[in-house]
C-alpha positions as CSV (number, residue, x, y, z in Angstrom):
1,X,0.0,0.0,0.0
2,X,2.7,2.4,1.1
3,X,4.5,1.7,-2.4
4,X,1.2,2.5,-4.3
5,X,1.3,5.8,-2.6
6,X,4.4,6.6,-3.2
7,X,3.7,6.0,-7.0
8,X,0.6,8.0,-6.7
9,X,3.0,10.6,-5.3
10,X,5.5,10.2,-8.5
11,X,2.8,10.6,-11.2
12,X,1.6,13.7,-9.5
13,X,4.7,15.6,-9.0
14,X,5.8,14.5,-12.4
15,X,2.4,15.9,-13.8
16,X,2.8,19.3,-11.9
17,X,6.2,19.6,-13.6
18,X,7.3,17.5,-16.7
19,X,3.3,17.1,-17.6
20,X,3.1,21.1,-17.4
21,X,6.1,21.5,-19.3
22,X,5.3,19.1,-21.9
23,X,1.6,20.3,-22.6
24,X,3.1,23.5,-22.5
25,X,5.3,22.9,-25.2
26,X,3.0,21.0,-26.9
27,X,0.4,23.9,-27.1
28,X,3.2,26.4,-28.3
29,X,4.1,23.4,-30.9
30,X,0.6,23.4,-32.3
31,X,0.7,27.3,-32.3
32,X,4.1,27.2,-34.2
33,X,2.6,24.6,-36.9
34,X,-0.7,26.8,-37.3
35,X,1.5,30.2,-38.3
36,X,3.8,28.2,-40.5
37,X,0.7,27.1,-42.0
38,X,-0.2,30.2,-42.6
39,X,3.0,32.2,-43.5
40,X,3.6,29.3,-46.3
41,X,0.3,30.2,-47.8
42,X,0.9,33.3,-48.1
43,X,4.3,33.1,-49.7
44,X,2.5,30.8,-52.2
45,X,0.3,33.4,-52.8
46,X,3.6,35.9,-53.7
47,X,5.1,33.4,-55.8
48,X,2.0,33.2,-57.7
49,X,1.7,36.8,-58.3
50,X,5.6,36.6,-59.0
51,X,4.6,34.5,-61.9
52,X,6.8,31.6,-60.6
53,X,6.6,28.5,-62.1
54,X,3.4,26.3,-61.0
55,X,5.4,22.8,-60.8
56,X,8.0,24.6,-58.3
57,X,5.7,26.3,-56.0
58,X,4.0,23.0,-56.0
59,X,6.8,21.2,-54.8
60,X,8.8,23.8,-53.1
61,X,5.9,24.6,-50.6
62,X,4.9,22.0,-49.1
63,X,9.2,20.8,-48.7
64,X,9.5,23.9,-47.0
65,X,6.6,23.6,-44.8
66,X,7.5,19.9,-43.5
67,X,11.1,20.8,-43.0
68,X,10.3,24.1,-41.0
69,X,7.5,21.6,-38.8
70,X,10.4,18.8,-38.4
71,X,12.8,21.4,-37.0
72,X,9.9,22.4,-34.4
73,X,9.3,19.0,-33.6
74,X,13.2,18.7,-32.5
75,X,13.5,21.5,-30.8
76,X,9.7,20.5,-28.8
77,X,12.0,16.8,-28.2
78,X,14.9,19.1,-27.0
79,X,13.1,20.9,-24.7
80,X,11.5,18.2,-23.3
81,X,15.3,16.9,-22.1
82,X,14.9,13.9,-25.2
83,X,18.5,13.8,-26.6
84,X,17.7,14.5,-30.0
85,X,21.4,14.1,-31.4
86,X,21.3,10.5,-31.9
87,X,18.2,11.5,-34.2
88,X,19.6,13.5,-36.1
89,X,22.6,11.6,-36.8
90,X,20.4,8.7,-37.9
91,X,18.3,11.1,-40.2
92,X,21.3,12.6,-41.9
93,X,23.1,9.0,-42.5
94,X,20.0,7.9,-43.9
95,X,20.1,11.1,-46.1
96,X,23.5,10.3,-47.1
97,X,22.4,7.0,-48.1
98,X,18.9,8.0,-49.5
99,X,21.2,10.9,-52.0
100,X,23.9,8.1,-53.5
101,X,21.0,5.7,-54.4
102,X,18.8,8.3,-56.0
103,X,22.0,10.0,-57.9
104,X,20.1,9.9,-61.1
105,X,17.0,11.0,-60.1
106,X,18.3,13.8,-57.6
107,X,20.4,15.1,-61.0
108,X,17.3,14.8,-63.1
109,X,15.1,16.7,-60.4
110,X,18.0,19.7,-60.2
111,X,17.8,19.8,-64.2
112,X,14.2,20.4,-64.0
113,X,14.2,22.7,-61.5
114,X,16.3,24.7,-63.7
115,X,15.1,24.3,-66.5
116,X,11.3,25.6,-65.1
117,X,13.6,28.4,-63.5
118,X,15.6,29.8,-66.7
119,X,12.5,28.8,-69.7
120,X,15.2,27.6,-72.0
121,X,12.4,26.1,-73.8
122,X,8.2,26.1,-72.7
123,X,5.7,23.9,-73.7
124,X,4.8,24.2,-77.1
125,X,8.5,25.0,-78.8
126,X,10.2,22.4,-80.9
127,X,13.5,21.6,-79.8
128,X,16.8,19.8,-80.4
129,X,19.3,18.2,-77.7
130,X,20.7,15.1,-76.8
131,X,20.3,14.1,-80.6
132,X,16.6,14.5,-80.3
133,X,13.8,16.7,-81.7
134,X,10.6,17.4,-81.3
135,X,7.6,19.7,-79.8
136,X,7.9,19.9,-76.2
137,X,4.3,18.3,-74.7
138,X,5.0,18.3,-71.3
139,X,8.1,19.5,-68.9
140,X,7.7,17.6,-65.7
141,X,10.6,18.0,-62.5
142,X,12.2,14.8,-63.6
143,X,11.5,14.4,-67.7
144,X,10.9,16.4,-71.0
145,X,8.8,15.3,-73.1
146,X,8.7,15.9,-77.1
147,X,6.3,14.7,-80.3
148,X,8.4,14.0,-83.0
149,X,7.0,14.5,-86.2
150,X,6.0,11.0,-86.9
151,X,3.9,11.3,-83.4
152,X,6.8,9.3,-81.5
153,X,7.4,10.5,-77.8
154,X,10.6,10.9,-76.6
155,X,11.2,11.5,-72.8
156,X,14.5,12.9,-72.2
157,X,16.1,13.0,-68.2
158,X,16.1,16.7,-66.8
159,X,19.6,16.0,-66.2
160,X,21.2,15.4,-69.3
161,X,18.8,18.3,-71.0
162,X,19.8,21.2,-68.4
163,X,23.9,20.2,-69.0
164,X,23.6,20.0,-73.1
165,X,23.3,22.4,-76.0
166,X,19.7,22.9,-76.0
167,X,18.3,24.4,-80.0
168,X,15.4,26.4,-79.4
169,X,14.0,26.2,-83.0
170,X,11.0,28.4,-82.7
171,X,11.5,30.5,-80.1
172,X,12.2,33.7,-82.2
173,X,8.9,34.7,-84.6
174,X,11.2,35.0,-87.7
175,X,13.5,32.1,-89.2
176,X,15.7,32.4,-92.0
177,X,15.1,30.2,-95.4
178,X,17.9,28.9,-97.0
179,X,17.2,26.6,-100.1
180,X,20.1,25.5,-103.0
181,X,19.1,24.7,-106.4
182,X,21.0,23.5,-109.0
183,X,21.3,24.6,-112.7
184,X,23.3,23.1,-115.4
185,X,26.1,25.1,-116.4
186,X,25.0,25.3,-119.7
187,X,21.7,27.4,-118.0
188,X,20.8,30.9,-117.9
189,X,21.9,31.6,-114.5
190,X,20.5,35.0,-114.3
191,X,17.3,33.6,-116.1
192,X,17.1,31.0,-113.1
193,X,17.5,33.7,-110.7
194,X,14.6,35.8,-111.5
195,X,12.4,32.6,-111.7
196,X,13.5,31.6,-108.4
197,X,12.7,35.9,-106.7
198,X,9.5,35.6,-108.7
199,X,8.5,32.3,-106.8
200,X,9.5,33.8,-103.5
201,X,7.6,36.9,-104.4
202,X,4.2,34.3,-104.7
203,X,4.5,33.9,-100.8
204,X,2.6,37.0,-99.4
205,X,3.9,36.3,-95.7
206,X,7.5,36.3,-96.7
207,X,9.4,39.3,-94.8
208,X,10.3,42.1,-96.7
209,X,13.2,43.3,-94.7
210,X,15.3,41.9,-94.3
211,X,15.1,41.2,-98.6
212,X,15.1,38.6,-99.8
213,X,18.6,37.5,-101.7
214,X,19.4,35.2,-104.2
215,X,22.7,34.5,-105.9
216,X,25.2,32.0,-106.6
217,X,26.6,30.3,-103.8
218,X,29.0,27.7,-105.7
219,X,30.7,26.3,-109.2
220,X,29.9,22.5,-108.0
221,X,31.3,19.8,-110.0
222,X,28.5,19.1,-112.1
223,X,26.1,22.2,-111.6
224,X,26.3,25.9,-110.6
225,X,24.1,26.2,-107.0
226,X,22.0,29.1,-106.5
227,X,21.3,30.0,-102.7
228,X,17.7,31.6,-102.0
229,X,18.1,33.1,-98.8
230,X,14.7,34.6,-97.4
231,X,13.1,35.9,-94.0
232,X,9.6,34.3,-92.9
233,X,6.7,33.9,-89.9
234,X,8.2,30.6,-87.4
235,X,5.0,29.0,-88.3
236,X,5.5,29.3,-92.0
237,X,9.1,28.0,-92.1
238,X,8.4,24.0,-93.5
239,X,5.2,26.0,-95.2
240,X,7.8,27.9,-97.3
241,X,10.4,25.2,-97.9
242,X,7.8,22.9,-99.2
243,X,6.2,25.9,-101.9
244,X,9.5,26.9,-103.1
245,X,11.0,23.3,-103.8
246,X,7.9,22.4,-105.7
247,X,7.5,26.1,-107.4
248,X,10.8,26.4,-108.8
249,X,11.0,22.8,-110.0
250,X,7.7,23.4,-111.6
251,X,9.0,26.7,-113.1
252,X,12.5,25.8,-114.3
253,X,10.5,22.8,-116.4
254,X,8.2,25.3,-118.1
255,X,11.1,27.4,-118.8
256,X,13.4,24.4,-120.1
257,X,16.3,25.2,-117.3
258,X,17.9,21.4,-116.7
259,X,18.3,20.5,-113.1
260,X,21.3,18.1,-113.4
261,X,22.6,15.5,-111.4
262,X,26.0,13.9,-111.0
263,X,27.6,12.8,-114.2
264,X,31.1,11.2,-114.9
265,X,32.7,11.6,-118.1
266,X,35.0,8.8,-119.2
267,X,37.6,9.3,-122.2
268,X,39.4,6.4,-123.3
269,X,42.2,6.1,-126.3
C-alpha cells in the first residue's frame, strides 16, 4: 500500500512539472505549426503573383513547410530533455544513403528545377538536344517530353537536358530560309534567278526586310548552285520550304532550265 502511494505521489509531481512543461510545449508546438501554415500560404500566394513557375511552387511549398514543422518537432524533443542528437545523426546517414542511391533521379530533379527556373524552352517549342527533336508536350521535375514529327514521344532526363546544348527552334517569330538549287552550267543563270525571286515573291507572308537575296553560292562539280536566302513567320518556315522546292521545279521545267545531277565523263584512247 505504502509503495502505491508513493507512485501516486510520483505521477503527480511529475504531472505538476514534466506534464506542465510538456503540454506547454506541446500547445506552443501546435501554435508554431498553425503560423507556418499560414506564412507558407501566403508566400505561395507571392510566388503566384511573381509568376513563378506552377510545378516549383508546388513542390517547393509544401518541402519547405514539412522541413520548418520537423525542425519544431526537435526543438519541442529538445526541450522536453529527449536527446535528439542521436536522431539527427540517424536522419542525416540515412540522407547520405537516400542521396547516393537516387544520384540519377536527384540530378534529373535539379535539371528540371532549372530548366522551369531559366524557360530555355516552354511547352509548345520544338527543340533539339541530346540528338533528339521534337515539340515539347510536357516539362515535368524529372522528364521532357517531345512529339516528334512521326507522333513518336521521346522522354529525355532533366539532367542530361539542363547540361547539353539545347536548339530552341522556334522560339524567335522569324526564321531564315535557306534553299540551294541546281542549274546546269549550260543554263541561264540569271534567267534561273529571276524565276526563283519571282516564286518567293508568290508567298505573301514572306518578310520584306530583311530582302530577300538570291545569288550564286558555288561552281559545283557538275552544276552551278543558286542560294535563295529569305526571312519568314516561325510557323510558315516547313510552309515555305515545301512551296518553293515544288514552285521552282515546276518553273524551271516550263522554262526548259535542266536541273542536273551527278555525271562522270569517261575518255578512253
Amino acid at each position: 500500500m505504502d509503495n502505491f502511494v508513493e507512485m501516486l505521489k510520483s505521477i503527480g509531481s511529475w504531472a505538476l512539472t514534466e506534464g506542465l512543461k510538456a503540454i506547454f510545449g506541446l500547445i506552443v508546438l501546435l501554435i508554431l505549426f498553425k503560423l507556418t501554415n499560414f506564412f507558407t500560404r501566403r508566400f505561395e500566394r507571392f510566388l503566384n503573383r511573381k509568376l513563378i513557375e506552377p510545378t516549383i511552387i508546388r513542390v517547393f511549398i509544401p518541402t519547405l513547410r514539412r522541413v520548418v514543422k520537423f525542425v519544431m518537432i526537435l526543438i519541442y524533443l529538445d526541450y522536453l530533455g529527449i536527446q535528439t542528437a542521436s536522431i539527427t545523426a540517424a536522419i542525416a546517414s540515412a540522407g547520405v544513403a537516400i542521396g547516393l542511391a537516387l544520384q540519377g533521379s536527384l540530378s534529373n530533379l535539379a535539371g528540371g528545377i532549372v530548366i522551369l527556373v531559366m524557360h530555355p524552352y516552354k511547352v509548345g517549342d520544338y527543340i533539339q538536344c541530346e540528338g533528339y527533336e521534337g515539340t515539347v508536350t510536357d516539362i515535368k521535375l524529372f522528364y521532357t517530353y517531345l512529339k516528334t514529327g512521326d507522333n513518336k514521344v521521346i522522354v529525355m532526363p532533366n539532367g542530361k537536358v539542363a547540361n547539353d546544348h539545347i536548339v530552341n527552334v522556334n522560339q524567335n517569330d522569324t526564321r531564315r530560309q535557306d534553299i540551294v538549287f541546281s542549274i546546269s552550267y549550260d543554263e541561264d543563270f540569271e534567267k534561273a534567278k529571276k524565276i526563283i525571286y519571282d516564286c518567293i515573291a508568290e508567298m505573301d507572308y514572306v518578310l520584306a526586310d530583311p530582302a530577300p537575296f538570291v545569288n550564286i553560292t558555288e561552281h559545283a562539280a557538275s552544276s552551278i548552285n543558286i542560294l535563295a536566302r529569305f526571312w519568314v513567320p516561325t510557323d510558315k518556315y516547313w510552309d515555305s520550304k515545301w512551296f518553293m522546292l515544288e514552285k521552282v521545279k515546276k518553273a524551271f521545267d516550263e522554262n526548259n532550265i535542266e536541273i542536273p545531277y551527278p555525271q562522270l565523263d569517261v575518255h578512253t584512247k
